[in-house]
C-alpha positions as CSV (number, residue, x, y, z in Angstrom):
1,X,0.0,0.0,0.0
2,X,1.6,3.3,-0.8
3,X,-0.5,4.8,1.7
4,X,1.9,2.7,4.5
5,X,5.7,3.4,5.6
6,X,6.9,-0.5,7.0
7,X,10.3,0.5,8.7
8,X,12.6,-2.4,9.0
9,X,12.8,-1.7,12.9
10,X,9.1,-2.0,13.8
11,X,9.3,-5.5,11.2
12,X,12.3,-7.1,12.8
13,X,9.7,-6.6,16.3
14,X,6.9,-8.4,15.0
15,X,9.6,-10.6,13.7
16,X,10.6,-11.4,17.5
17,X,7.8,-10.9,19.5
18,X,5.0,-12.7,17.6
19,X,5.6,-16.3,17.8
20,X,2.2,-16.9,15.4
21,X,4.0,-15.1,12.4
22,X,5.5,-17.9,9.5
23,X,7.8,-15.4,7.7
24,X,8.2,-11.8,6.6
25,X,6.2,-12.1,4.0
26,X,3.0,-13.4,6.4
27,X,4.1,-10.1,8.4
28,X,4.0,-7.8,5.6
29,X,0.7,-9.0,4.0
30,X,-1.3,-9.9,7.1
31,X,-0.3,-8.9,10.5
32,X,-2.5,-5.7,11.8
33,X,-0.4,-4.3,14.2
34,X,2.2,-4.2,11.5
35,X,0.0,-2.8,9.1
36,X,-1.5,0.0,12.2
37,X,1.5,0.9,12.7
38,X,3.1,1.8,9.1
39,X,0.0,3.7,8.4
40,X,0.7,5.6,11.5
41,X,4.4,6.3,10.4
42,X,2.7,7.5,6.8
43,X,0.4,9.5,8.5
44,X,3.1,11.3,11.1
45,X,5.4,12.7,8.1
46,X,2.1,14.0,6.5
47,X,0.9,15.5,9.8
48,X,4.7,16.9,10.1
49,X,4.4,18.6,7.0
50,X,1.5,20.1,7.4
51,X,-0.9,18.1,5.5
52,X,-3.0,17.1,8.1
53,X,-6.0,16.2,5.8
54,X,-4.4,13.7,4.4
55,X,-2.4,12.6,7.2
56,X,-6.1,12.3,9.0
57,X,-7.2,10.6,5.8
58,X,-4.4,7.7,6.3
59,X,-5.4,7.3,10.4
60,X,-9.0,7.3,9.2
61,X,-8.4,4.2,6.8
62,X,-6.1,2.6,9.3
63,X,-9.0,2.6,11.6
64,X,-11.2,1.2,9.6
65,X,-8.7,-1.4,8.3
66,X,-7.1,-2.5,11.7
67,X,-9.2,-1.2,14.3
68,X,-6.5,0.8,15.9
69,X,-7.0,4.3,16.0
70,X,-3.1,6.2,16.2
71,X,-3.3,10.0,15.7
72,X,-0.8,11.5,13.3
73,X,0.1,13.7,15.8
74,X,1.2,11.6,18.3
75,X,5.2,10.6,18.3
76,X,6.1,7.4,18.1
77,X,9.6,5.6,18.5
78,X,11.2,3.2,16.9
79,X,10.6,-0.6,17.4
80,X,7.2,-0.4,17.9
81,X,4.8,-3.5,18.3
82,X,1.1,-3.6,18.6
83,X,-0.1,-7.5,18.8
84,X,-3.6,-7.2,17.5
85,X,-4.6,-3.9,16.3
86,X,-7.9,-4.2,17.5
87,X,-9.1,-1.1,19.9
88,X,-5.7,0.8,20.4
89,X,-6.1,3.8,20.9
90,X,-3.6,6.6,21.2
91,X,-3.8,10.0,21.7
92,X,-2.7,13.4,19.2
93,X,0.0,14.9,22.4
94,X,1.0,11.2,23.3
95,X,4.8,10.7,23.5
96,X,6.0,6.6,22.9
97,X,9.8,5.6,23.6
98,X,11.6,3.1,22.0
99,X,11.2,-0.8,21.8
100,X,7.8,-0.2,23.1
101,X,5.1,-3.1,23.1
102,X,1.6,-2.9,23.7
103,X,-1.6,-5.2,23.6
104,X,-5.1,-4.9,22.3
105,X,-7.7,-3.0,23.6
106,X,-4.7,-0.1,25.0
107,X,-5.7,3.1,25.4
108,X,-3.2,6.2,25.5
109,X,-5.9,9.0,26.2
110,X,-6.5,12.4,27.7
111,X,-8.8,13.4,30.4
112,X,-9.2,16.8,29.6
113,X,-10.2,18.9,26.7
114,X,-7.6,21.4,26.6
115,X,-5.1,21.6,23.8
116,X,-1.7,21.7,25.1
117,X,-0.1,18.4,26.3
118,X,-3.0,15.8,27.4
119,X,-1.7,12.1,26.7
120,X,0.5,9.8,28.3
121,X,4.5,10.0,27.4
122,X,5.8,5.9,27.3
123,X,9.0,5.5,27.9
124,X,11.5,2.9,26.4
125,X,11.1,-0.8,26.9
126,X,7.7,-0.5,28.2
127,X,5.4,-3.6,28.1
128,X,1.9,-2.5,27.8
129,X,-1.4,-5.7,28.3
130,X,-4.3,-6.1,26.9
131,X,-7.6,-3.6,28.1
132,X,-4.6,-1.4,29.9
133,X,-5.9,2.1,30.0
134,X,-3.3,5.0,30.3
135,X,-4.5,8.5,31.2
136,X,-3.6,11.7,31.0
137,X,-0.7,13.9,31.1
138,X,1.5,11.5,33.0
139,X,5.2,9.9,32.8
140,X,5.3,6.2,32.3
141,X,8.8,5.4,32.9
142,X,11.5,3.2,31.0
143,X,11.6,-0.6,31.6
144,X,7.4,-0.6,32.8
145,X,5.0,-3.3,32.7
146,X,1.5,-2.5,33.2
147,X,-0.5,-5.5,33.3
148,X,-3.5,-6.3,31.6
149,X,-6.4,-4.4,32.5
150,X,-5.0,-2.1,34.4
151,X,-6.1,1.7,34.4
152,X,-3.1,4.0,35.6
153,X,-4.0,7.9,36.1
154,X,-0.2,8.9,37.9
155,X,3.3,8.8,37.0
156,X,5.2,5.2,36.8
157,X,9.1,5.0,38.3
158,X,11.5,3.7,36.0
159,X,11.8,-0.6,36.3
160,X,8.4,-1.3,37.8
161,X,5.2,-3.4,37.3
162,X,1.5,-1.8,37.6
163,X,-1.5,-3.9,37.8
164,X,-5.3,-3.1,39.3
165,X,-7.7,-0.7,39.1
166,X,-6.6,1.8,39.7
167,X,-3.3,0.7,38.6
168,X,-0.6,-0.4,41.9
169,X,3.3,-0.2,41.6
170,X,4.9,-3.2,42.4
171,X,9.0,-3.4,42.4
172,X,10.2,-7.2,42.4
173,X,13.3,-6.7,44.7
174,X,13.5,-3.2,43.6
175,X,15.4,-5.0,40.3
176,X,14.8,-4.0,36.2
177,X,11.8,-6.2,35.6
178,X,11.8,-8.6,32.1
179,X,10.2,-7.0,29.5
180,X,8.4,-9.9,28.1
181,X,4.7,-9.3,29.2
182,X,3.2,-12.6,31.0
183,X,0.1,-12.3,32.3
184,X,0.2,-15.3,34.0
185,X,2.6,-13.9,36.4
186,X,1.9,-10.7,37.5
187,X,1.5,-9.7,41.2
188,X,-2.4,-9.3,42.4
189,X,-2.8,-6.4,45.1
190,X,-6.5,-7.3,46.1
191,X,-5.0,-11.0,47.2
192,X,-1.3,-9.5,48.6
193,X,-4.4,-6.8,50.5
194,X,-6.2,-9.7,51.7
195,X,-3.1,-11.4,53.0
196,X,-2.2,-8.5,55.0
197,X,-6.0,-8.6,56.5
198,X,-5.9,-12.1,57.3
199,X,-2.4,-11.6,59.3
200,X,-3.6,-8.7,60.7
201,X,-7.0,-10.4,62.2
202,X,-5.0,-13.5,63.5
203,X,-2.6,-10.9,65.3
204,X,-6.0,-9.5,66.7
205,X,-7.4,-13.2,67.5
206,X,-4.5,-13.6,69.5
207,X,-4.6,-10.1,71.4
208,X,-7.9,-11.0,72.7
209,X,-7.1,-14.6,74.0
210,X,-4.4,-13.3,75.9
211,X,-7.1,-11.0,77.4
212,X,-9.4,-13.1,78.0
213,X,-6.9,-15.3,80.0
């Protein structure tokens, strides 16, 4: 399609972080996240030039193509991998790093209507899951996971993992976490809260048979 850019960067990612592709060639013709995000990269030199109808043209058919919705204005790094297309959304003032990955069903939104800076700014290696909602003017720092589902409204520290509603930091050993995304192991605040309860209740259990001896 002339209408995309496919930079050899953000194809050497799907390359190594989609174990379902066969080649290049299966990449290239029929992976969506691929195909989002070289429309995007179309779109952004447009939009940087000035021609924002036709760079709004380009996100328009991406959209209807993909299912992701990437403004032209937003700026984007290199490396960058979507795994499913379907219901990304990010924002015109957002601000991605490099080696970035996210999920479906991400959104990098605003919660305001003003026009200065609004959207979320990613920083490198940041791991992104599936239904993770990101908003506002906010600083997501470098090495991040944010676990799937999550919905995160402040700033992120560099090396750290964010899960729940609304999104929890969690350091594991206050260490760089891996930036392969699984969701299968990903700390849970409600049951590390209910833990603490528990301990905190048998503590009080104990309190009151020593008063009532």
């Amino acid at each position: 399609m002339s209408d995309m850019r496919i930079l050899p960067e953000d194809l050497a990612a799907v390359m190594e972080h989609d174990p379902a592709i066969i080649d290049e060639e299966d990449a290239v013709n029929f992976h969506t996240g691929l195909h989002a995000v070289a429309m995007y990269r179309e779109s952004h030199e447009l939009w940087l030039q000035g021609k924002q109808k036709e760079a709004r043209a380009i996100n328009y058919k991406a959209h209807m193509l993909t299912g992701a919705d990437i403004h032209p204005g937003a700026t984007i790094g290199k490396s960058f991998f979507i795994d499913h297309a379907t219901g990304v959304v990010i924002g015109e003032t957002a601000v991605i790093g490099d080696h970035v990955m996210i999920y479906q069903g991400v959104t990098l939104g605003g919660v305001s209507t003003s026009k200065g800076k609004r959207h979320p700014t990613v920083g490198n290696n940041v791991v992104i899951g599936a239904n993770a909602t990101v908003l506002g003017n906010i600083r997501i720092g470098n090495n991040v996971r944010i676990g799937a589902g999550s919905v995160v409204v402040k700033d992120v520290p560099d090396d750290c993992t964010v899960v729940g509603v609304p999104g929890k930091i969690t350091k594991r050993k206050g260490v760089c976490v891996d930036t392969e995304l699984r969701h299968d192991d990903l700390p849970d605040p409600v049951k590390e809260k209910f833990s603490e309860l528990e301990k905190e209740i048998r503590e009080l259990k104990k309190r009151l048979e020593h008063l009532e001896r």
